[in-house]
PLY file of the C-alpha trace (Angstrom):
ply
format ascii 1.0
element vertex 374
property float x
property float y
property float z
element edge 373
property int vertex1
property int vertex2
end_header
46.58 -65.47 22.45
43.59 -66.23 20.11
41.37 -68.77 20.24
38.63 -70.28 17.75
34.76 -70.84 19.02
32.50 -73.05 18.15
29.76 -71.72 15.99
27.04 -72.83 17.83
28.21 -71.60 21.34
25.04 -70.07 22.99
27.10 -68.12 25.59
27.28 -64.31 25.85
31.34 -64.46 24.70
33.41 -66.90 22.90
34.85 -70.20 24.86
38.30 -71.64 24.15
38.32 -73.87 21.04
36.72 -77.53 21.28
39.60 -78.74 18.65
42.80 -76.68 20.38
45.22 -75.37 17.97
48.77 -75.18 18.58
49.31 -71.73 17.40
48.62 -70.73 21.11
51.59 -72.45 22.53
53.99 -69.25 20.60
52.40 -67.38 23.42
55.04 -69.46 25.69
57.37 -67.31 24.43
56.48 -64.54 27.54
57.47 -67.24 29.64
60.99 -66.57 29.74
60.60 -63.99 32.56
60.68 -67.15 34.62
64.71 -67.09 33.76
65.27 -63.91 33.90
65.48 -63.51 38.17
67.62 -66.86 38.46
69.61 -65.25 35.57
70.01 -62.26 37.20
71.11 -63.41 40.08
71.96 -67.24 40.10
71.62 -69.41 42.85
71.17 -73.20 42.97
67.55 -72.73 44.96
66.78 -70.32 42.15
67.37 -72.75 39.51
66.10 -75.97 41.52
62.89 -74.07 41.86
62.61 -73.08 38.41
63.59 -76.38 37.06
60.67 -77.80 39.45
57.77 -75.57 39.00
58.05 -74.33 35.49
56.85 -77.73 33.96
54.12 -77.58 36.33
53.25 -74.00 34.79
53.34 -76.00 31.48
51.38 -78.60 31.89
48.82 -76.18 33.14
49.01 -74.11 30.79
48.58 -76.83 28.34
45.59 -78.14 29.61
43.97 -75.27 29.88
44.38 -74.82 25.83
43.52 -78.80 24.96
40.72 -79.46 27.23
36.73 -78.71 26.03
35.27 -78.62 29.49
34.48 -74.62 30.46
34.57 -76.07 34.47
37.70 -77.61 34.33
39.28 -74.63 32.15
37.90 -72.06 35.08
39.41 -74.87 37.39
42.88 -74.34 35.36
42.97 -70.90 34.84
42.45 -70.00 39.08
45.77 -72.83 39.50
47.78 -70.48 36.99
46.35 -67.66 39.37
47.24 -69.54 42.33
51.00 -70.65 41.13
51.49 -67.31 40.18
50.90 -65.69 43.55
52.41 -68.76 45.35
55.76 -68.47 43.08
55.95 -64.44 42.49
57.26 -63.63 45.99
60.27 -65.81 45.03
60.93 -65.47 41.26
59.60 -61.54 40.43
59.83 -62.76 37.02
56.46 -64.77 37.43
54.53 -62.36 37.67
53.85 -62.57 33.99
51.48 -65.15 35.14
49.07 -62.40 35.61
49.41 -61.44 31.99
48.24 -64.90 30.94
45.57 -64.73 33.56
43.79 -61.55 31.80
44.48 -62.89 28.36
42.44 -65.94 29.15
39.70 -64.77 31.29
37.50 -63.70 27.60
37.60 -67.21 27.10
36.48 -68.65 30.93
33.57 -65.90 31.80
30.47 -65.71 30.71
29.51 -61.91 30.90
31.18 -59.05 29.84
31.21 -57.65 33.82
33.03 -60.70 34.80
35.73 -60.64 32.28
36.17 -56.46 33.20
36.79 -57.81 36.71
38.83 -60.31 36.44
41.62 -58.06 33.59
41.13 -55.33 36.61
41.47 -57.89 39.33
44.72 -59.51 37.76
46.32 -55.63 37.02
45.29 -54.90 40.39
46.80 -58.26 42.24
49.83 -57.82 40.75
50.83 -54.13 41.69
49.65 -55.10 45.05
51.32 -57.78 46.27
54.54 -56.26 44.29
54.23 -53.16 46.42
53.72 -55.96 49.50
56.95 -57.30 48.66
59.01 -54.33 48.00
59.74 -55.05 44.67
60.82 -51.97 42.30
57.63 -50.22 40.71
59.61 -50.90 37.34
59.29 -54.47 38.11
55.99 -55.16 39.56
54.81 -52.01 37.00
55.33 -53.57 33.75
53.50 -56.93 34.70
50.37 -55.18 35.60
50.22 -52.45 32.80
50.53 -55.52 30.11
47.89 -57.07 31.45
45.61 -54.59 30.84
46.16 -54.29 27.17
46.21 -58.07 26.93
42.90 -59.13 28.89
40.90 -55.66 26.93
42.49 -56.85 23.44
41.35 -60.64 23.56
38.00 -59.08 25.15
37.78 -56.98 21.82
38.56 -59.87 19.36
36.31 -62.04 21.76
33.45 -59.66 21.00
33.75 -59.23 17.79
33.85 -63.62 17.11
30.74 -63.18 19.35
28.47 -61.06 16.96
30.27 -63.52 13.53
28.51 -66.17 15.79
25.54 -65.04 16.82
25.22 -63.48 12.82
25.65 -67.08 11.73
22.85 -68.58 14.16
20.52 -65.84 12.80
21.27 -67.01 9.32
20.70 -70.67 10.47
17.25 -70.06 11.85
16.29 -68.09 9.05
17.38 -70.95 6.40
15.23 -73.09 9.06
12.28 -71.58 9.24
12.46 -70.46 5.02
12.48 -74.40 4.40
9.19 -74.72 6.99
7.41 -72.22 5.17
8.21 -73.49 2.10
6.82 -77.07 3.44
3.46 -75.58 4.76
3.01 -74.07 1.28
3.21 -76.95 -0.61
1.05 -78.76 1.88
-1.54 -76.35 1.09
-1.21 -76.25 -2.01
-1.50 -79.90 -2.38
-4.22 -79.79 0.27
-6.00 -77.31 -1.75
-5.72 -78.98 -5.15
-6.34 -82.55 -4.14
-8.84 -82.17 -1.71
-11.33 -80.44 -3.88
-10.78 -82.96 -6.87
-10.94 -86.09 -4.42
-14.30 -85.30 -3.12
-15.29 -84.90 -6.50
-14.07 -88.28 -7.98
-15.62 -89.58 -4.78
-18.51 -88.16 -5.85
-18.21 -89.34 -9.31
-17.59 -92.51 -7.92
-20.86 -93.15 -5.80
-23.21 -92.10 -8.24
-21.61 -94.46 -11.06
-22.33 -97.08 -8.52
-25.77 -96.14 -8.02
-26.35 -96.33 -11.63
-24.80 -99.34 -12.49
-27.62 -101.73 -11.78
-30.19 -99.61 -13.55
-28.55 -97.61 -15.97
-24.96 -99.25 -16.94
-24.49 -96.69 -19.86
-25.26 -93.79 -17.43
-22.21 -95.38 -15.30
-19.83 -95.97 -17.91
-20.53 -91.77 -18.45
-19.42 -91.16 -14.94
-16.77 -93.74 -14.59
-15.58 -92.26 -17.57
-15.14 -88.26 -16.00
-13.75 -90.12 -12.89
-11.31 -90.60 -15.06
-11.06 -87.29 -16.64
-10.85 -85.41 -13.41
-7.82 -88.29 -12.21
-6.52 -87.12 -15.11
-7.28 -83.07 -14.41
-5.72 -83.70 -11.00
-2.71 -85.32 -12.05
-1.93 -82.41 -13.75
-3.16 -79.90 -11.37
-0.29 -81.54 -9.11
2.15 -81.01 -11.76
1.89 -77.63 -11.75
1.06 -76.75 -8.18
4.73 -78.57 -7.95
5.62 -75.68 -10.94
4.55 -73.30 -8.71
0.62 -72.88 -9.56
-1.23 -71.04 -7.94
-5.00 -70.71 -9.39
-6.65 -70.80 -12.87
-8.69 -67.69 -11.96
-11.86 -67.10 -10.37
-14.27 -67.76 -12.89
-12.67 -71.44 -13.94
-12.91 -72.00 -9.91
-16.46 -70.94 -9.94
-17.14 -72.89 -12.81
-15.89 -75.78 -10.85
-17.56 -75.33 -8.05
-20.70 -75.08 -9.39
-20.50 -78.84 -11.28
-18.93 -80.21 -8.02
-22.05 -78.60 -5.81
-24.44 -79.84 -8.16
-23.41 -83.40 -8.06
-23.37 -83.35 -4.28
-27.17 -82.25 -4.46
-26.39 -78.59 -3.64
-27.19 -75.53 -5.48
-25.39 -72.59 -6.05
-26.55 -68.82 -5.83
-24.23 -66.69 -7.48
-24.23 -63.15 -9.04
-22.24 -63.30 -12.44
-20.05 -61.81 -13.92
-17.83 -61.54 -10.92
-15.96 -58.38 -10.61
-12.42 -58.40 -11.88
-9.74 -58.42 -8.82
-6.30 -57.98 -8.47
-4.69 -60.84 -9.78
-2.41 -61.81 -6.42
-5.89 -61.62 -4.53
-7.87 -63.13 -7.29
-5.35 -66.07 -6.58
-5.79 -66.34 -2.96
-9.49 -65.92 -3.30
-10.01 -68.87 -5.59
-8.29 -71.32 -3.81
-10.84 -69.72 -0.36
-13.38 -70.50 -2.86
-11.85 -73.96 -3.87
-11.44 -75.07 0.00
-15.13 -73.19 1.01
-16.96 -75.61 -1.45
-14.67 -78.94 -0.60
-15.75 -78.28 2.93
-19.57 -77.86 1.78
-19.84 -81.02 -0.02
-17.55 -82.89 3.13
-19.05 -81.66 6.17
-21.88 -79.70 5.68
-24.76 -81.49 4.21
-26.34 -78.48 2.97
-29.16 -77.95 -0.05
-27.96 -74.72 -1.06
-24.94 -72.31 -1.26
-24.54 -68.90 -1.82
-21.66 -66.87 -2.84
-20.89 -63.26 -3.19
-18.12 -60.77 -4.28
-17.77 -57.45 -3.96
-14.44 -55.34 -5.01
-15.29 -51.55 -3.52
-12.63 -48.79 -3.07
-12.47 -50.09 0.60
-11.11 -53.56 -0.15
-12.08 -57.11 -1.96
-14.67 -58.87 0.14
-15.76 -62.98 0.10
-18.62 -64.21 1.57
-19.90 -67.49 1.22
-22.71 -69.17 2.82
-24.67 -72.74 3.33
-27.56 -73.71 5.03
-25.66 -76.68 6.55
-25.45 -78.26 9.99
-22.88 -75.78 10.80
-21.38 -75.88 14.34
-17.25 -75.68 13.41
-15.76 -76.63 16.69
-11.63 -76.67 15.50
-10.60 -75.44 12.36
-9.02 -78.25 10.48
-5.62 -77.72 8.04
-7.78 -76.34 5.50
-9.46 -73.32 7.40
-5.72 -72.78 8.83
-4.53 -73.19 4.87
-7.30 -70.24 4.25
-5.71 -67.85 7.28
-2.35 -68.13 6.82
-2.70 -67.41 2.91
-4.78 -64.23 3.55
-2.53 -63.22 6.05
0.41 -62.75 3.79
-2.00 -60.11 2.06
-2.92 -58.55 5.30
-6.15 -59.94 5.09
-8.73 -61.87 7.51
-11.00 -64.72 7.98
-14.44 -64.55 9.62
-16.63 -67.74 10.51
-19.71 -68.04 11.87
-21.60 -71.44 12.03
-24.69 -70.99 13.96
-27.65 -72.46 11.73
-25.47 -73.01 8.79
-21.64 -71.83 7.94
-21.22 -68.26 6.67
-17.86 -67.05 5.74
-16.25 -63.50 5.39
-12.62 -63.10 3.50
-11.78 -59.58 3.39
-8.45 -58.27 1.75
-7.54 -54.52 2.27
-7.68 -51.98 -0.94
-3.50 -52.00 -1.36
-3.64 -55.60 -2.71
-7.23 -56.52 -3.64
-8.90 -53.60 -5.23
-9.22 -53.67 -8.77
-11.62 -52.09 -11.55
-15.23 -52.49 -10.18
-16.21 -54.11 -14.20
-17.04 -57.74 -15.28
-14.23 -60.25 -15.74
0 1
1 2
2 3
3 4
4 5
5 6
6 7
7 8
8 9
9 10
10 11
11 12
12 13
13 14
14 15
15 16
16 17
17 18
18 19
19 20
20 21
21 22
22 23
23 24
24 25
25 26
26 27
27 28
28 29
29 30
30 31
31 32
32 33
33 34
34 35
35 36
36 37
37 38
38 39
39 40
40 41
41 42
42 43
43 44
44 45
45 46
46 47
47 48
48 49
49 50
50 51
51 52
52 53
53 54
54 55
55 56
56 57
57 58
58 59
59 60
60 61
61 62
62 63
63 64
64 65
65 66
66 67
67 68
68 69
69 70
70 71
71 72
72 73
73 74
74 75
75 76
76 77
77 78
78 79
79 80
80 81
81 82
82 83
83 84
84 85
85 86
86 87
87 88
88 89
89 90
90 91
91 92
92 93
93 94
94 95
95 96
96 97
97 98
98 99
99 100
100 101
101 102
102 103
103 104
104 105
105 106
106 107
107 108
108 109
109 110
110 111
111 112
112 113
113 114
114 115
115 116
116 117
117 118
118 119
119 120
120 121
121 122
122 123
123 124
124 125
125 126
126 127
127 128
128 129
129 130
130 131
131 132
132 133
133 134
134 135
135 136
136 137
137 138
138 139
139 140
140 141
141 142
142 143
143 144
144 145
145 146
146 147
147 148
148 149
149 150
150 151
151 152
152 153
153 154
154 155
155 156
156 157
157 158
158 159
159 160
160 161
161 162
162 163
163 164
164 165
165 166
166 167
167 168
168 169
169 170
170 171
171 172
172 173
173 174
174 175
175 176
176 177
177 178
178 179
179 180
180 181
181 182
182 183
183 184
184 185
185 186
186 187
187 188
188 189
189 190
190 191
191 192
192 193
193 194
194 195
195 196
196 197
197 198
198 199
199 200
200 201
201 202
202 203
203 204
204 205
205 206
206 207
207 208
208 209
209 210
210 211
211 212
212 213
213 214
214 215
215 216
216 217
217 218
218 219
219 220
220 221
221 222
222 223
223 224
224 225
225 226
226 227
227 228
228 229
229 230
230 231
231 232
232 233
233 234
234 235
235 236
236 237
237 238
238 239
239 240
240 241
241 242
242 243
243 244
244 245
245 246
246 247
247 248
248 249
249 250
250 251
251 252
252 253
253 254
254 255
255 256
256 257
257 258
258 259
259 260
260 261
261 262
262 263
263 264
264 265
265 266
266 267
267 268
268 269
269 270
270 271
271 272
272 273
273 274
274 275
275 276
276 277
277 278
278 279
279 280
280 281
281 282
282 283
283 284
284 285
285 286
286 287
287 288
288 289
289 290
290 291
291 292
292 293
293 294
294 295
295 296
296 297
297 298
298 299
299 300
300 301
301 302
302 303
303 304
304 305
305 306
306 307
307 308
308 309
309 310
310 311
311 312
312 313
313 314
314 315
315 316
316 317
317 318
318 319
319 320
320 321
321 322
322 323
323 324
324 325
325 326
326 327
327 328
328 329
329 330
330 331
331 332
332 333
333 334
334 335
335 336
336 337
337 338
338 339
339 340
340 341
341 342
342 343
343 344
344 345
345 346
346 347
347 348
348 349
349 350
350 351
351 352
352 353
353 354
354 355
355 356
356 357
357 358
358 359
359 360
360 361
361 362
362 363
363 364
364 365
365 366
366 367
367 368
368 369
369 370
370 371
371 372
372 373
């Protein structure tokens, strides 16, 4: 007697089918034991009362396929219990009731203990009120040993549908959350590469303005890399869609330094920088890229000063301003900054008392490199 589960049924063991198939009605076929007394030994009562409640042992029977409710199918299943030990003291041959009772109760319980019970309980039920009623052990016997093998080999097939389910819920959730993480990288990427070329055009843009009434060709200069870093940015979306990561450290340095100097802030700097491993070297750029779009945002600081140092012990970051300071949340971009350096088992450090200083350390297994100029 099989039945089909729903793949997204959170219980601990597979429910009766939400769309019932009619492959489970061939399991009528047991039900000719019902005959088989009145055959044996005809009466008219016999017959009446076989022609009166069999159809009622259909119809339950055939609810308890079609309907989707789990209540009303525990509801069905205890009436087949009950009609069986109402009807078995006068029709031996329905006790193959309790054969149907311990194929279905996989499909009614919710724990494996329960469904061991109730197989037990219907074997059990069966040899005892046949021994109550005298009948032969051969009679009462084979009724309760099928039941056993019936109820234990649905339970088997009903754990095995269980793990194909819970398999294909795992799979699910991992598709899920893939297609999250894939959206929080692209929003930092874009986050990344936009926000530092914004607050540069922005930049751009207020000090054409300033010119404009006293030096118009000194505008027309700035309008004109405005557009040059639109331009820049257009493409640096292009590829970021491509999959871009960074242009190195020393092109992102090299940025940094012109968009510093147009907010009015200078930059300290050590060069050459030390060559890096080119995964960190990635990850450490755009830190460098978000570091400096934060500076020129929030900060209103006069001076900057940056520092890298790649030692046998690991890569480590530290950039400083002599801003207001005083970070009270962490906005998408400091998140951006953790979550990337945590997929190289690195960490953040922030400290913005009298100014913002910033730590990004990367172990030695990803970020050391050659302590020589780039």
């Amino acid at each position: 007697m099989s039945q089909t589960v729903s793949p997204r049924e959170p219980r601990d063991l597979p429910r009766p089918p939400e769309r019932a198939r009619t492959f489970d009605l061939i399991w009528l076929c047991y039900s000719i034991f019902f005959f088989a007394a009145p055959a044996q030994h005809p009466s008219f009562s016999a017959w009446l009362a076989v022609a009166l409640l069999y159809p009622c042992f259909l119809a339950l029977y055939v609810a308890l396929i079609f309907t989707r409710r789990m209540r009303t199918r525990r509801l069905l299943l205890a009436a087949i219990a009950l009609f069986g030990l109402a009807y078995y003291p006068f029709n031996a041959g329905s006790g193959v009731v309790f054969i149907y009772c311990a194929a279905f109760a996989p499909f009614v319980a919710d724990s494996l203990p329960a469904v061991i019970m109730l197989i037990v309980g219907a074997a059990t039920t069966c040899a005892i009120e046949g021994l109550a009623l005298h009948f032969s052990a051969w009679t009462w016997g084979i009724f309760a040993f099928f039941s056993l093998p019936a109820g234990f080999a649905n339970l088997i097939w009903a754990l095995r549908v269980r793990s194909q389910t819970r398999l294909g819920l795992a799979q699910e959730q991992i598709e899920h959350l893939a297609q999250v993480a894939e959206r929080e990288r692209i929003a930092r990427d874009l986050h990344d590469v936009l926000g530092h070329t914004l607050s540069l055009i922005v930049l751009k843009s207020e000090l054409a303005g300033r010119l404009l009434p006293t030096n118009p060709e000194g505008a027309r200069r700035e309008i004109g890399e405005v557009e040059r870093t639109a331009r820049q940015a257009l493409g640096e979306v292009r590829e970021t869609i491509r999959g871009y990561r960074s242009e190195g450290l020393a092109a992102e340095l090299a940025r940094a330094r012109e968009t510093l100097s147009l907010a009015g802030v200078s930059l300290e700097c050590a060069e050459p920088l030390p060559r890096v491993d080119p995964v960190a070297e990635s990850v450490l750029a755009l830190v460098l890229r978000e570091s400096v779009t934060n500076i020129v945002r929030h900060a209103r600081a006069k001076c900057c000063r940056l520092s890298l140092s790649v030692e046998p012990g690991g890569t480590a970051l530290h950039i400083e301003d002599d801003g207001r300071g005083g970070i009270e949340h962490e906005g998408n971009g400091l998140r951006g900054m953790r979550e990337r350096l945590a997929t190289l088992g690195g960490r953040l450090a922030i400290d913005s008392r009298g100014g913002t200083r910033l730590t990004v350390e990367i172990p030695p297994q990803v970020g050391a490199a050659q302590a020589q100029p780039a």
